[in-house]
C-alpha positions as CSV (number, residue, x, y, z in Angstrom):
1,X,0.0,0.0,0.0
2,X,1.4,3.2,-1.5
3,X,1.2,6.1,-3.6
4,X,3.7,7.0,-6.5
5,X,4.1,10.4,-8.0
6,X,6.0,10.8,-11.3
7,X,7.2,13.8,-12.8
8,X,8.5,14.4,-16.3
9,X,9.5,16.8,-18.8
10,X,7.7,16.8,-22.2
11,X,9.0,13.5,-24.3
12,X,10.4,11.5,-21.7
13,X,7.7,8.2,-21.8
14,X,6.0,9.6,-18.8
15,X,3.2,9.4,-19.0
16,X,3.4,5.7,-20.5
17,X,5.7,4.7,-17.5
18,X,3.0,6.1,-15.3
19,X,-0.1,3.6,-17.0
20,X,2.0,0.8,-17.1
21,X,3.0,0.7,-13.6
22,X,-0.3,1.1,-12.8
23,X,-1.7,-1.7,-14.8
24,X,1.4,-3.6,-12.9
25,X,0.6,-2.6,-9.7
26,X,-3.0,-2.7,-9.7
27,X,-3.2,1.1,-8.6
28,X,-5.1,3.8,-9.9
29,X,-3.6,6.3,-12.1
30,X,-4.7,9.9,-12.5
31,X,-2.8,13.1,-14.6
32,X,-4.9,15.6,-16.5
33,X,-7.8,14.3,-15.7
34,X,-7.4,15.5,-11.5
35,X,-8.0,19.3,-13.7
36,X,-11.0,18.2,-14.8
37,X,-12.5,17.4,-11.5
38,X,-10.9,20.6,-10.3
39,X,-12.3,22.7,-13.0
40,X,-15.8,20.7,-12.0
41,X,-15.7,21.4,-8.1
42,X,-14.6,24.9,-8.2
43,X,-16.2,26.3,-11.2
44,X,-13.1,27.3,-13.2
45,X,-12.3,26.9,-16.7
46,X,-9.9,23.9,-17.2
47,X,-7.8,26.4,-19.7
48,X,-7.2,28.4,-16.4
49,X,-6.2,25.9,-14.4
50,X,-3.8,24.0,-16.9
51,X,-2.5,27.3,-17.6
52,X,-2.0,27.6,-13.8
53,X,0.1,24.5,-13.7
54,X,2.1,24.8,-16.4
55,X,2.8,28.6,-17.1
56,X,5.2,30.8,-15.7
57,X,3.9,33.2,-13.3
58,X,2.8,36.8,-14.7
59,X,3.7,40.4,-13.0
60,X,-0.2,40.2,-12.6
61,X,0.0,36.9,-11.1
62,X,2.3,38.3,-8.5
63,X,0.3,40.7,-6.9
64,X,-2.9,39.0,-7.8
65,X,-2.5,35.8,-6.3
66,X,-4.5,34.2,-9.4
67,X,-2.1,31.3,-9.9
68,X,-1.9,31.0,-5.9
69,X,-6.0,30.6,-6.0
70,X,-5.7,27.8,-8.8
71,X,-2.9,25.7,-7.3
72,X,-5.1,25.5,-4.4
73,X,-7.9,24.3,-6.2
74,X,-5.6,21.8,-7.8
75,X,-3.8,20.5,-4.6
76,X,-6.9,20.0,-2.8
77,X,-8.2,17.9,-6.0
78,X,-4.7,16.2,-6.5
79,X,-4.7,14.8,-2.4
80,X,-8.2,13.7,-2.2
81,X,-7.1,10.9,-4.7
82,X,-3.7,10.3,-2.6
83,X,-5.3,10.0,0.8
84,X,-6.8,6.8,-0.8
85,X,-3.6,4.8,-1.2
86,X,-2.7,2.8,-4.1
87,X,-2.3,5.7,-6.9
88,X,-0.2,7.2,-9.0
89,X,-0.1,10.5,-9.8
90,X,1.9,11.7,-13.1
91,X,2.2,15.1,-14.0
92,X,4.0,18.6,-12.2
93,X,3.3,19.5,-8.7
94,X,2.8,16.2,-7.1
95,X,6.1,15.7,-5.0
96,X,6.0,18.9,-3.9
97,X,2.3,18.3,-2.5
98,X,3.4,14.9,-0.6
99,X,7.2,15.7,0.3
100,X,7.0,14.8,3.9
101,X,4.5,11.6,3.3
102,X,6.4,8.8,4.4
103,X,5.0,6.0,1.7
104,X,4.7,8.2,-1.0
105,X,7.7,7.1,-3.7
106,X,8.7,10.2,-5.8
107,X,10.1,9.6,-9.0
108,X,11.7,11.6,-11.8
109,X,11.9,10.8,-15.0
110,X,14.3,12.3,-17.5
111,X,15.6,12.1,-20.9
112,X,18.4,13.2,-23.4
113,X,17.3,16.8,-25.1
114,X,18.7,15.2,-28.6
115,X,16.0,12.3,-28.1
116,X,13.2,15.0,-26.8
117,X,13.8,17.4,-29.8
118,X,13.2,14.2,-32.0
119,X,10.2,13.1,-30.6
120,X,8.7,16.4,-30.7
121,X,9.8,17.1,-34.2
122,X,7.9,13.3,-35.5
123,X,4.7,14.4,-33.1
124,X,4.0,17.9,-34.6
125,X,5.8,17.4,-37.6
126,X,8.0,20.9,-37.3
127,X,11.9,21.2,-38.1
128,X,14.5,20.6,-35.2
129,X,14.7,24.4,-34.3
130,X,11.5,24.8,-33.3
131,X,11.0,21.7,-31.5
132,X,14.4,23.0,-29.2
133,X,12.7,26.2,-29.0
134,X,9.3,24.6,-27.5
135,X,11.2,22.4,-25.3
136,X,13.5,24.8,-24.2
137,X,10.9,27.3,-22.8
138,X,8.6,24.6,-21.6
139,X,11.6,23.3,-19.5
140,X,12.0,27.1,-18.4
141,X,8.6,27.8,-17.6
142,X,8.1,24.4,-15.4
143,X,11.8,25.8,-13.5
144,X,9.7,29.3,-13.0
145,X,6.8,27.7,-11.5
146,X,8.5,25.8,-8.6
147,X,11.0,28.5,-8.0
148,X,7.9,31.5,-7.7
149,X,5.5,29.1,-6.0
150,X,7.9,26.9,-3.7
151,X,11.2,28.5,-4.1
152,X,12.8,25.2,-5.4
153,X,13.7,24.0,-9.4
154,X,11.6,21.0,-10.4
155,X,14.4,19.4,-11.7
156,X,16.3,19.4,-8.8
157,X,17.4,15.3,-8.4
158,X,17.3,15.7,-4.2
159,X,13.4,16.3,-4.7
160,X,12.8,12.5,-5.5
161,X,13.9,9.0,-4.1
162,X,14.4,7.9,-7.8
163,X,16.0,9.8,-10.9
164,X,15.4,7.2,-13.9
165,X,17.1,8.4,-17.5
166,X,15.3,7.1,-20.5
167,X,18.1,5.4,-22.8
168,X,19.7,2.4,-21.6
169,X,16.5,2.1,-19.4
170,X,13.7,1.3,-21.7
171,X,10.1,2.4,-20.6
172,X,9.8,-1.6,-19.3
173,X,13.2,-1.2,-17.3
174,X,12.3,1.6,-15.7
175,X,8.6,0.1,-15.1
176,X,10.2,-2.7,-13.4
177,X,12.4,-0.7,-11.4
178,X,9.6,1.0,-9.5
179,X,7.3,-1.9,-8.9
180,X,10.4,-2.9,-7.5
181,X,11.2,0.3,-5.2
182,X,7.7,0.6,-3.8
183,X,7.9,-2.9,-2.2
184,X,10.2,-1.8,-0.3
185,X,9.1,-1.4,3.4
186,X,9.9,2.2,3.7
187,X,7.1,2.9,0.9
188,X,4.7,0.7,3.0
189,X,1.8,2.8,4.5
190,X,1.8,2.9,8.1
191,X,-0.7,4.6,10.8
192,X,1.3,7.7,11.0
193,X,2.2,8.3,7.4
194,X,-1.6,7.9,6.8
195,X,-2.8,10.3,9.0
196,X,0.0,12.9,7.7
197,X,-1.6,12.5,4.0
198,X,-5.0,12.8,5.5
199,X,-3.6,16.1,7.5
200,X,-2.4,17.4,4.4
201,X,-5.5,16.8,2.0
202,X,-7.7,18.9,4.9
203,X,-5.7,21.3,4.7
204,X,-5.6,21.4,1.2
205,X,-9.6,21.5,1.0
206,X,-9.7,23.9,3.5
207,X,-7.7,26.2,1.8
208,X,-9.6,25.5,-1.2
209,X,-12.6,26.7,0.5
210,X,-11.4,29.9,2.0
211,X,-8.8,30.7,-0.9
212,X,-11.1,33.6,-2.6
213,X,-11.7,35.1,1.0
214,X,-7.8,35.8,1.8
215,X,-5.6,33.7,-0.9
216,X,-2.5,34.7,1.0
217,X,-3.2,32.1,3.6
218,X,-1.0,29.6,5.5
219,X,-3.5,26.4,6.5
220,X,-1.8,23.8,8.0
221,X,-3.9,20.6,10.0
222,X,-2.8,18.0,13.1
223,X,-4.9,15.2,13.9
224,X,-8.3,17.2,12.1
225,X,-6.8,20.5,14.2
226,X,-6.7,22.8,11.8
227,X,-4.9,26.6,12.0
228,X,-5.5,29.3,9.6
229,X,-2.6,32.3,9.4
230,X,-3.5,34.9,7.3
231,X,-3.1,38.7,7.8
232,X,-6.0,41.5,8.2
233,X,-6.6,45.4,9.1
234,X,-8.1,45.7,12.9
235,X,-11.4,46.9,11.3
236,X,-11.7,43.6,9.3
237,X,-10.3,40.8,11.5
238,X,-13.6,40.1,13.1
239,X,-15.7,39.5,10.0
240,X,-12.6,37.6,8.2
241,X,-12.5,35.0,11.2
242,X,-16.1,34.6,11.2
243,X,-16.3,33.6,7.5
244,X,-13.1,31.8,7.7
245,X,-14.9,29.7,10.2
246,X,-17.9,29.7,8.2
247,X,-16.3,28.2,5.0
248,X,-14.2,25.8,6.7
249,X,-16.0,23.8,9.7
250,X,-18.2,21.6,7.4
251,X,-15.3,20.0,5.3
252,X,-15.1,16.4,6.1
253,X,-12.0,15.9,9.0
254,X,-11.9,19.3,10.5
255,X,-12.5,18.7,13.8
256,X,-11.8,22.4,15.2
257,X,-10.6,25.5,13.4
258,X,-8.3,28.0,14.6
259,X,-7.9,31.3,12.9
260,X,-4.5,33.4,14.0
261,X,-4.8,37.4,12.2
262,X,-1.7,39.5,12.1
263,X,-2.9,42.8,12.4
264,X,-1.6,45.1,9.7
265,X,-1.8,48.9,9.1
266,X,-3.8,50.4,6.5
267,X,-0.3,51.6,4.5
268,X,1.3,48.0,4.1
């Protein structure tokens, strides 16, 4: 009992790694369909939300916290499927949502550029410059993501338990090599890595909820406890608690909610 994430650049057999250790395993497998269900539950455009995920952020972004609002959205759809054991998840974002989970495996998987250029080049049928040049700033705009949102690079190799470079390693090689990892006893679930995951995905739903109230806040949950940081003017910290509170007491596994305002001045 386990969850696997996998993370990938753009031509590197993924996303068929992904479905065949799942078919393997047993386990279920979810990518780009987790933004459907996100675009479902929270009413947003799926365009927005796979733009969230992918793009760079924007200067508007940045003061806006637009991409901020949409990660949540995703997270919160992306754990509700983890909590349940036995999944994979494939796509960007997934480590970073699970880094501390105990029985989650995270895997990278890379390839050569030379072998990336050429698969994009017999896919869209374009010349060998421009299939660099859409690599190339795809790979950049995956780096900006995780550097704006978590202040980390995506690609950094001490992120993940396993690194796995598509050449000598087939797709099967490499499928082998996981099914292999995750029996390990270290990726077995236990009480305590359980209830972290769980910890983590009402959090996550919480902060879905109350994300277009104050989408500059810190939620964090122990054992159903959950706290709420955020920051507010003295004139507003009464009404913000209160539908805080509101938002957040009916999601399944809070258990009591605790809302902690740093005052702030009407000038910062």
């Amino acid at each position: 009992m386990a969850i696997i994430t996998i993370s990938r650049g753009s031509y590197t057999k993924g996303k068929e790694i992904s479905e065949k250790v799942a078919e393997r395993l047993g386990y279920g497998c979810i990518s780009r369909d987790v933004l459907l269900e996100a675009s479902k539950d929270f009413n947003v455009p799926e365009i927005k939300l796979i733009r969230a995920i992918h793009d760079a952020p924007s200067i508007l972004d940045r003061f806006g916290y637009t991409k901020e609002k949409y990660i949540a959205y995703i997270e919160a759809a992306i754990l509700r499927h983890l909590r349940k054991d036995n999944t994979i998840y494939c796509g960007l974002a997934g480590h970073f949502f699970v880094k501390n989970v105990a029985h989650a495996l995270k895997v990278r998987i890379i390839a050569d550029l030379e072998d990336r250029v050429k698969n994009e080049m017999e896919r869209e049928g374009i010349s060998k410059e421009e299939a660099l040049r859409i690599i190339k700033k795809d790979d950049e705009e995956r780096r900006k993501w995780s550097k704006h949102l978590y202040g980390i690079d995506t690609s950094d190799p001490s992120l993940y338990d396993l690194v796995i470079h598509i050449k000598k390693i087939t797709v099967d090689d490499a499928v082998s090599i996981i099914c292999d990892t995750i029996t390990l006893d270290r990726f077995k679930t236990t009480p305590e890595s359980q209830q972290a995951i769980d910890d983590l995905a009402v959090a996550a739903e919480v902060k879905a909820a109350i994300v277009d109230l104050k989408p500059d806040v810190h939620v964090t949950c122990s054992n159903g406890i959950v706290h709420v940081d955020t920051r507010s003017l003295l004139s507003k910290e009464q009404a913000l608690v209160q539908d805080i509170q509101r938002a957040a007491k009916f999601i399944e596994g809070v258990k009591e909610i605790h809302v902690n305002v740093k005052l702030t001045d009407p000038i910062d």
